[in-house]
C-alpha positions as CSV (number, residue, x, y, z in Angstrom):
1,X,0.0,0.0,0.0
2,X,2.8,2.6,1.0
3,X,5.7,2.5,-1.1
4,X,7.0,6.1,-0.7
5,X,7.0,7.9,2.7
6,X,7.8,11.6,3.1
7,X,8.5,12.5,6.6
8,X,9.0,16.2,7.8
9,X,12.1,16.0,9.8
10,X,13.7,19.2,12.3
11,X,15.6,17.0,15.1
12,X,12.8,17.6,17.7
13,X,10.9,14.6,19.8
14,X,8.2,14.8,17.6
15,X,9.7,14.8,14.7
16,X,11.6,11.4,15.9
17,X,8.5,9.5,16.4
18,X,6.7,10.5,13.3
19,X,10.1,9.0,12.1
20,X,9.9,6.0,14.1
21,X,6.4,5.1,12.6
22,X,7.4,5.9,9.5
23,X,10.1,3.1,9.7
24,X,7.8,0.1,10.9
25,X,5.0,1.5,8.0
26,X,8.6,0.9,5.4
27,X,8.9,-2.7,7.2
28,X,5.3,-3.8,7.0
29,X,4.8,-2.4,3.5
30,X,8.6,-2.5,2.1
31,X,8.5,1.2,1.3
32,X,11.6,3.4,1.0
33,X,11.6,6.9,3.5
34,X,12.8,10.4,2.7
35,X,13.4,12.3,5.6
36,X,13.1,15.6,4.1
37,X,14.2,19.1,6.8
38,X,12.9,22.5,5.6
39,X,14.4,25.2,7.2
40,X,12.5,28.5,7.3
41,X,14.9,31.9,7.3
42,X,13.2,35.1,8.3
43,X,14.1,38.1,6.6
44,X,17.3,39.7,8.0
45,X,18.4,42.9,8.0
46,X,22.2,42.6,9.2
47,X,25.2,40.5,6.9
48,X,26.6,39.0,10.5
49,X,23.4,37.8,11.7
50,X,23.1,36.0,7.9
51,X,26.1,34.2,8.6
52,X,25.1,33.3,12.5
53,X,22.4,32.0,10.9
54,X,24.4,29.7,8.0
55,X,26.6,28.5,10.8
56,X,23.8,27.4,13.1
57,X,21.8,26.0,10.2
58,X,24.8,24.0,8.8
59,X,25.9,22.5,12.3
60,X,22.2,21.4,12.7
61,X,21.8,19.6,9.3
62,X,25.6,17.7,10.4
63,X,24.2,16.8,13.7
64,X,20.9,15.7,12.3
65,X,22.5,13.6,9.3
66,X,24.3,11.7,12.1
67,X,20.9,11.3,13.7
68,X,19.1,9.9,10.6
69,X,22.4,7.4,10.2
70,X,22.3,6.4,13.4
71,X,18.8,5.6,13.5
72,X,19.2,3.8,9.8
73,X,21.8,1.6,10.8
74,X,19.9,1.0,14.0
75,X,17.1,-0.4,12.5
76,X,18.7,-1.8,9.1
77,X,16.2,0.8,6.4
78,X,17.8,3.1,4.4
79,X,17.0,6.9,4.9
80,X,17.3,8.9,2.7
81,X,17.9,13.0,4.6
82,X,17.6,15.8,2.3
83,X,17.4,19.8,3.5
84,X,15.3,22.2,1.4
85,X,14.8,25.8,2.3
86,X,11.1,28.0,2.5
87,X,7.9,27.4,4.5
88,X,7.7,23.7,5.9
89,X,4.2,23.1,4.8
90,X,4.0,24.7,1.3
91,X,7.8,22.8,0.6
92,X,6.9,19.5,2.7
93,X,3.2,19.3,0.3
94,X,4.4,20.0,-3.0
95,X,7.4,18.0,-2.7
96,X,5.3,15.0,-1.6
97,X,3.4,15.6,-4.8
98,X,6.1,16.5,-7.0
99,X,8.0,13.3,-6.2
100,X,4.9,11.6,-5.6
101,X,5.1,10.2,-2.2
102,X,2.1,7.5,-0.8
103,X,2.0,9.1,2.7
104,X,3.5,12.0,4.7
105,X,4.4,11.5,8.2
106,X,4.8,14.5,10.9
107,X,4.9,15.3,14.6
108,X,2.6,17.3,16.1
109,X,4.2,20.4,18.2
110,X,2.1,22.0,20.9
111,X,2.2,25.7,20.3
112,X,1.9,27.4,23.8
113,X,0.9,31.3,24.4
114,X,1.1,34.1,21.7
115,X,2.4,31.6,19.0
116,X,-0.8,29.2,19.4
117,X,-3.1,32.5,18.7
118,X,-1.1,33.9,15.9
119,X,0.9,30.4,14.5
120,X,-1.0,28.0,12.2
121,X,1.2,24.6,13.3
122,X,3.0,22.7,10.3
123,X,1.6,20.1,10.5
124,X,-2.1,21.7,10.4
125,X,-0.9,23.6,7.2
126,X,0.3,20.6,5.6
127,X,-3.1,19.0,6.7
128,X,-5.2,22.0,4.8
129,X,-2.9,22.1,1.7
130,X,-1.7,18.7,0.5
131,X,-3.1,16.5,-1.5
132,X,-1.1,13.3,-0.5
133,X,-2.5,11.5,2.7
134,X,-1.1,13.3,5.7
135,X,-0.4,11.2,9.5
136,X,0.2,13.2,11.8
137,X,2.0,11.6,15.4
138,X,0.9,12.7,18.6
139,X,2.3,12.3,21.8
């Protein structure tokens, strides 16, 4: 039934269980995962908070490729990591269609305060917008 499985990837707890199901829905159905981490940038006005940025960005997709290794080798499926830039759910939606993908895995974050008024969650964007099948993992 599930051959290809997109799962939005960013390191956090969530995002490690969506990938967790996503690798015993590859056993059961013998379908290949893409792990695929979209990092948003917010405009910036200042060149040395650009580069603060590119350093922090680029020693999180290091740590998080060891991660996705780790967790490959761990439980013997291939991975496949990739790291896009632009808004999470637009990118995470149209690249499940674009590479047509059977099923797109994500975490669910809580959004707390201010951001849970003003924030639309990923994975309720994704949810609204795709035209894939979307699971989304709650705690």
């Amino acid at each position: 039934m599930f051959k290809r499985i997109l799962v939005g990837f960013d390191g956090s707890k969530e995002s490690l269980r969506a990938l967790n199901l996503a690798i015993n829905l590859a056993k059961l159905h013998g379908a290949s995962i893409k792990a695929l981490e979209v990092i948003e940038h917010m405009p910036v006005i200042l060149e040395a908070y650009i580069k603060e940025d590119t350093l922090r960005d680029r020693e999180r997709i290091i740590k998080h490729t060891e991660i996705i290794k780790r967790i490959s080798i761990e439980n013997g499926i291939n991975i496949d990591y990739e790291v896009v830039r632009g808004d999470p759910a637009v990118v995470l939606s149209k690249y499940a269609d674009s590479e047509d993908f059977d099923l797109i895995i994500l975490g669910k974050r809580k959004l707390k305060g201010l951001k849970k008024v003003f924030m639309e969650s990923v994975s309720s964007k994704v949810l609204d917008i795709s035209k894939k099948p979307v699971l989304v993992v709650k705690e």
